[in-house]
Structure formats: C-alpha cells, structure tokens
C-alpha positions in Angstrom: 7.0 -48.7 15.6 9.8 -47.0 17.2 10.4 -49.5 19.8 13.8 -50.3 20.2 15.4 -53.2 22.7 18.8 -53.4 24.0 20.7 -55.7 26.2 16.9 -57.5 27.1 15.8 -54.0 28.1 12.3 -52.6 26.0 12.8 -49.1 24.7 9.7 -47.1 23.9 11.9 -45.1 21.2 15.7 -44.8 20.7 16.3 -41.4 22.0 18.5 -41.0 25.1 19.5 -37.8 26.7 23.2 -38.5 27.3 25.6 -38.6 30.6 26.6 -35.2 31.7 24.2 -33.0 29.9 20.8 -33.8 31.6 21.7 -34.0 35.4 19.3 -36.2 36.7 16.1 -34.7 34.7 14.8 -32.7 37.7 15.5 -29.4 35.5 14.4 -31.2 32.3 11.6 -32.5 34.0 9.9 -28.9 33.8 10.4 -28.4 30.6 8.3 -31.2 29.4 7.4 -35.0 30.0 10.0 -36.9 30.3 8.4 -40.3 30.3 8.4 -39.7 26.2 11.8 -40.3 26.4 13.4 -43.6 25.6 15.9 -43.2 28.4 18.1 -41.2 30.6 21.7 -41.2 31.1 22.7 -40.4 34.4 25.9 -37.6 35.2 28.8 -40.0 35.6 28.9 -40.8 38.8 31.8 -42.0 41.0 31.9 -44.3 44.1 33.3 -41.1 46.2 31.7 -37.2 45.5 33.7 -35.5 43.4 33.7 -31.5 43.3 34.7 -31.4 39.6 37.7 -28.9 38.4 38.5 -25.5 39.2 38.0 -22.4 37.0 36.0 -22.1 33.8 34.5 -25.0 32.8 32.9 -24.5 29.7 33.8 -22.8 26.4 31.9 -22.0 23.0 33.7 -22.9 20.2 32.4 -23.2 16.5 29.9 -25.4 16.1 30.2 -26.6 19.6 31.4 -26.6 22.9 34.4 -27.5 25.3 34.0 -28.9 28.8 35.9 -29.1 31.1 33.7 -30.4 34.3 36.0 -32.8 36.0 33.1 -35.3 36.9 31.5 -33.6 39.6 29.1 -35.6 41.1 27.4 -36.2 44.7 28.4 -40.0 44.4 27.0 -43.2 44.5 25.6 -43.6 47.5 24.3 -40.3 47.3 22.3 -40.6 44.3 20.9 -43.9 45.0 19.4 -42.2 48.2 18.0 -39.2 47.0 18.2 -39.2 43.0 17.1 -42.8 41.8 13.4 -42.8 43.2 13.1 -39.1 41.0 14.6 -41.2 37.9 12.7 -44.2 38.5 9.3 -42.0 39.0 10.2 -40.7 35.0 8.6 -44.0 33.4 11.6 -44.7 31.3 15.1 -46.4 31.1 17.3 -45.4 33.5 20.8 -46.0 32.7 23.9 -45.3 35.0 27.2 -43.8 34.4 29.9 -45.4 36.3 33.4 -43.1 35.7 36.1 -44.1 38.2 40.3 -43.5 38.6 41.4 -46.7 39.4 39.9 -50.5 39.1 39.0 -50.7 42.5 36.8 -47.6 42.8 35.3 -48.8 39.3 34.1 -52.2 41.4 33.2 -50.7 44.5 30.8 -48.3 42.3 29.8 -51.1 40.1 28.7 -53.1 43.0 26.5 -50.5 44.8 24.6 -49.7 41.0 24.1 -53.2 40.7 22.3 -54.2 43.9 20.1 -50.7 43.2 16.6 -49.8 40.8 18.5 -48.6 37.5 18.2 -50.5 34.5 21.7 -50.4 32.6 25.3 -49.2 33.8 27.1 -47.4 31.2 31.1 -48.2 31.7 33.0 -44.8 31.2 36.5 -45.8 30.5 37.0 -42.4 28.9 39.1 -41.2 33.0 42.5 -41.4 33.9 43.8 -44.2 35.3 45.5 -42.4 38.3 48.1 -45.0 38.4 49.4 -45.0 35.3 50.3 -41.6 35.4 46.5 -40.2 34.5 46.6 -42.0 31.1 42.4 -43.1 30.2 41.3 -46.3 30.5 39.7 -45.8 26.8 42.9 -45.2 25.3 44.5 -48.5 24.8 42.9 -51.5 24.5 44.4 -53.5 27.2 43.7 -51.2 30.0 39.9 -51.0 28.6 39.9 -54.5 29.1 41.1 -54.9 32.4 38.7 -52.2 33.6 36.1 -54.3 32.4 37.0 -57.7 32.9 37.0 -56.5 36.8 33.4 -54.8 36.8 32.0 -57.7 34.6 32.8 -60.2 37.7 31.4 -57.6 39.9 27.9 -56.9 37.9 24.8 -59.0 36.5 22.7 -56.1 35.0 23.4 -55.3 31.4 26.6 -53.6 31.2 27.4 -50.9 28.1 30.7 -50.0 27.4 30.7 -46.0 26.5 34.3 -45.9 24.2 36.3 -42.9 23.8 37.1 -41.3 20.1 40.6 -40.5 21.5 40.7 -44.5 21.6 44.1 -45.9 19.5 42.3 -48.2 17.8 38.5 -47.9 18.2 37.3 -50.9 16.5 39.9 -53.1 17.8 38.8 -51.5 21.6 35.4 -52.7 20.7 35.6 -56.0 19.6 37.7 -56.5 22.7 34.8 -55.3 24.7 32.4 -57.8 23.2 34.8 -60.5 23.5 35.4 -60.0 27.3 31.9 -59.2 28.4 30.4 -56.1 27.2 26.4 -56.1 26.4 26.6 -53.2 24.4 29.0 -50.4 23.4 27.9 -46.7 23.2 30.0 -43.9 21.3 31.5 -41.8 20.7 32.7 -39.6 24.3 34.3 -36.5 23.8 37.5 -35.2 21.5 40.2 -33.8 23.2 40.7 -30.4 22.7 41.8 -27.2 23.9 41.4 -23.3 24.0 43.7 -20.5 24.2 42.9 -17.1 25.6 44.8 -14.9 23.1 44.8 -11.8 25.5 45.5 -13.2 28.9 48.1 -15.3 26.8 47.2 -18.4 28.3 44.7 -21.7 27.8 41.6 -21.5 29.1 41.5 -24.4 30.8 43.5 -25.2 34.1 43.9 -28.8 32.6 44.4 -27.1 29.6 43.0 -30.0 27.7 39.5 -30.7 27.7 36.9 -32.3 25.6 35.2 -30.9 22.4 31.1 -32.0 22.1 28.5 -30.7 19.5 27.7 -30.3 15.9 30.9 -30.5 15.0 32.6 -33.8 15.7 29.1 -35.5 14.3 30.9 -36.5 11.2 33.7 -38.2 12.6 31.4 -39.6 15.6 29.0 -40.7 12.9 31.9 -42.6 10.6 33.3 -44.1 14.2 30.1 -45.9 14.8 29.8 -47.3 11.2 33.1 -48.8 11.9 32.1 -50.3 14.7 28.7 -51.3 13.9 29.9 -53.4 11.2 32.5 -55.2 13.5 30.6 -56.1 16.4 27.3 -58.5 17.1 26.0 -56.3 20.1 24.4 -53.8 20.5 25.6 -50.5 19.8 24.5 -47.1 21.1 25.6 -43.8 18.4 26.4 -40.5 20.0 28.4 -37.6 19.1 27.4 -33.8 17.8 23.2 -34.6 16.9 21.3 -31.9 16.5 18.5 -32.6 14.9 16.0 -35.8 14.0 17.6 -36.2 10.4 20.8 -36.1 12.5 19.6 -39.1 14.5 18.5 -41.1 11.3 22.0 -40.6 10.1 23.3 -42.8 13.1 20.4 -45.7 13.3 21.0 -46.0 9.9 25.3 -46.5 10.3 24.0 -49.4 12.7 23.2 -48.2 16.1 20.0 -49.3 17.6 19.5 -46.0 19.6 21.1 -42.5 20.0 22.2 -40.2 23.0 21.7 -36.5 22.9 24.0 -34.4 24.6 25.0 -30.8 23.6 22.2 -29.8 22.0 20.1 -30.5 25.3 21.6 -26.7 26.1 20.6 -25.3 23.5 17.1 -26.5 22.9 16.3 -28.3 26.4 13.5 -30.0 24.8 15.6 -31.0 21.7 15.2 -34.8 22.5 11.4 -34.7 22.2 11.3 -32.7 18.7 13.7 -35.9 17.8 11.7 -38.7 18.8 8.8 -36.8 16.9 11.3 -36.6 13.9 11.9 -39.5 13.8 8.6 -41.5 13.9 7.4 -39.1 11.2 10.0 -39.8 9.1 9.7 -43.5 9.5 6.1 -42.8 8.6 7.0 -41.4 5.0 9.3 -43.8 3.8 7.3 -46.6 5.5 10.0 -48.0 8.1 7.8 -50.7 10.4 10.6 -50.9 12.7 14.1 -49.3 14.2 16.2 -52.7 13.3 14.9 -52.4 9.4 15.8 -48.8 9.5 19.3 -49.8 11.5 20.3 -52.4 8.8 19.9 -50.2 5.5 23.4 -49.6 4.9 
C-alpha cells in the first residue's frame, strides 16, 4: 500500500532520511531498523574530501536550525570503499548525493557513483560554482543546466535533480531540468540565512550566510513543490521543515511521490519511522489503496 516507485526504482514506502542529516546510517542504525525505511540519502559527497568550514557550525533558531557545515565529507572514493557495503547491507534505496565546485569535479564524481552499488544520484546544484565568483549552480537556470547537461553524458543510473529555494525562478529551473535530462527533481534545499551574535557584535557564521532547515520554511517548501509538481511530468521528491506524518501527507498530497526528512532526524532520531507508521495508518482511515491516488488529490 505504501509502495512508492521512482525513476524504475521500487520503494517499500515514501519516506527518505535526507542528505546531510543521517551520515551514512551507522549512528541511526542503533537506534532502530533501518531497512523500514524507504531510502537513504547519502551526506553530499564530493570527488575530493572536504573538511567542511571553520567555526560554529550550527545554530538554533525559532522553529529550526542554521547550518553551516561546508560539505564535509571523506569523498568519493572513500565512501565507496568503506561506506557503500554498510548502506547496501540496510535493505533499502540508497541514493547518493553528488555536491561539487566546478563541472569537472561534478563528472569526475558522477562517473565513480555511476560505475558503483548505489541506486540513485541526487544532483546538488545548490554549491558555488567557484568560477563564477562562488555564485550556486541552483541559482540561475542556465548554469543548472549546464551542470547537468555535463553529468547526464557522464551517468546511466537514474539521475534526481535536488533544486535550491534560493533558485530565481524555481519552476522555470525545473522544467529545464526535465527537458535536458533529469529523472526526477527533489526540493526544496536550504534558505539562506544568517545569525548575528548581538554581544560579540558580530555574525555567527564565518561565511556569515548559511542555510535555514526545519519546521519553519515547511510552508514555503510545501507551496514550492505544488508549483513544481503541477509543471513537470517526472517524478518529484518534497522536502523542506517535516516534522511529523500529517506533515508528510501535506507534501504527497501537493504532488510528490515521496518525502525526505532532515532536521527533525536530530531531534527525534527515529522520527522517520513514527512517519512511515503515520502515514500507512492514515491511508488506512480514509481508505487510500495507493501513494499515487493519495499524490493526485489536489
């Protein structure tokens, strides 16, 4: 009932613990059984090992938080040789982040995920393009496009587009994906943000920017993948401040076929599995048979 399939791939239920908040499971994986899971999103992971920004990192802010990580990661070639046997031991949908600074390191990533065990690559366009003066990929359309026009050429496994909110025109960004290649989209990625210290009369953050996750940017993250839903034929992947099963409903129901769970997995590391069980009781009640009748309801 709560099977869910995207890009050819079979999805025992449409809950995904999302890139950057899960690791690689090995912590999760103590917590409780992962293989109830409908998939993992990998830490976005970079060709070369990345040590990730200096100074704080993370900040609490009203209903959520702000991060400020900096991609640190042991890279590909590290996780494919000491990571991807753990994942692939899990019993469910392994799905890769690929985050890169320039074209080439996007390929040269793309290429190693694609020749390994992992299911899905999720395209993170939401990094600076170092040579445009550290401008994202995911803000304007045509540099989304270029990004990945290249790793289209350089993949065959099902390639999801993850979109940034900070995009200049979303919706355009994402029928642009479908058009030149993209399997699926996922959104929404962070907000950027900031955070002052008021007594040490500075920002918190080195970068001083930094991106704002949790509870509340779900609204906005929820109205983003409507939007997109409606103007797109593949398959899309909602994300953004859920909390909570009803939470999830919310998103299937705006037209994605599966949600990610980030923040929350702090909070409540077994969040994800109270949401799966949400939502297959609620489907129960009001006598859903299926996640794609429940996905095209509005």
């Amino acid at each position: 009932m709560t099977e869910t399939n995207i890009c050819g791939i079979d999805f025992k239920n449409p809950v995904i613990a999302a890139s950057g908040t899960f690791g690689f499971g090995r912590e999760f994986s103590q917590a409780y059984d992962l293989s109830k899971l409908g998939g993992i999103c990998t830490k976005g992971l970079t060709f070369n090992p990345r040590q990730g920004n200096k100074g704080i990192r993370c900040c609490e802010t009203a209903s959520g938080m702000i991060n400020s990580v900096g991609l640190q990661n042991p890279g590909i070639q590290s996780f494919l040789d000491t990571d991807l046997a753990f994942m692939n031991s899990l019993n469910t949908v392994i799905i890769a982040n690929l985050s890169g600074s320039s074209i080439q390191e996007y390929v040269q990533g793309a290429e190693l995920l694609d020749s390994s065990k992992i299911d899905i690559i999720e395209l993170n366009i939401s990094c600076p393009n170092v040579k445009e003066g550290g401008m994202n990929f995911g803000i304007k359309t045509q540099s989304a496009v270029q990004v990945l026009e290249q790793v289209r050429k350089a993949v065959s496994k099902p390639l999801i587009v993850k979109l940034s909110p900070n995009a200049e025109d979303i919706v355009d960004m994402a029928v642009n994906c479908e058009k030149n290649g993209a399997d699926g989209i996922s959104l929404v990625n962070t907000f950027k943000a900031m955070a002052i210290d008021i007594y040490k009369k500075k920002p918190v953050f080195k970068n001083i920017t930094a991106g704002l996750s949790g509870p509340c940017i779900k609204p906005i993250a929820l109205r983003m993948v409507y939007e997109v839903s409606k103007a797109v034929k593949i398959p899309v992947l909602g994300m953004g401040g859920i909390s909570c099963w009803q939470d999830a409903v919310e998103f299937i129901m705006a037209g994605a076929c599966a949600v990610q769970v980030g923040t929350m997995n702090f909070i409540k590391p077994d969040i994800c599995l109270d949401i799966v069980k949400g939502i297959e009781t609620f489907m129960i009640k009001n006598n859903f048979k299926s996640i794609s009748e429940m996905k095209s309801i509005i």
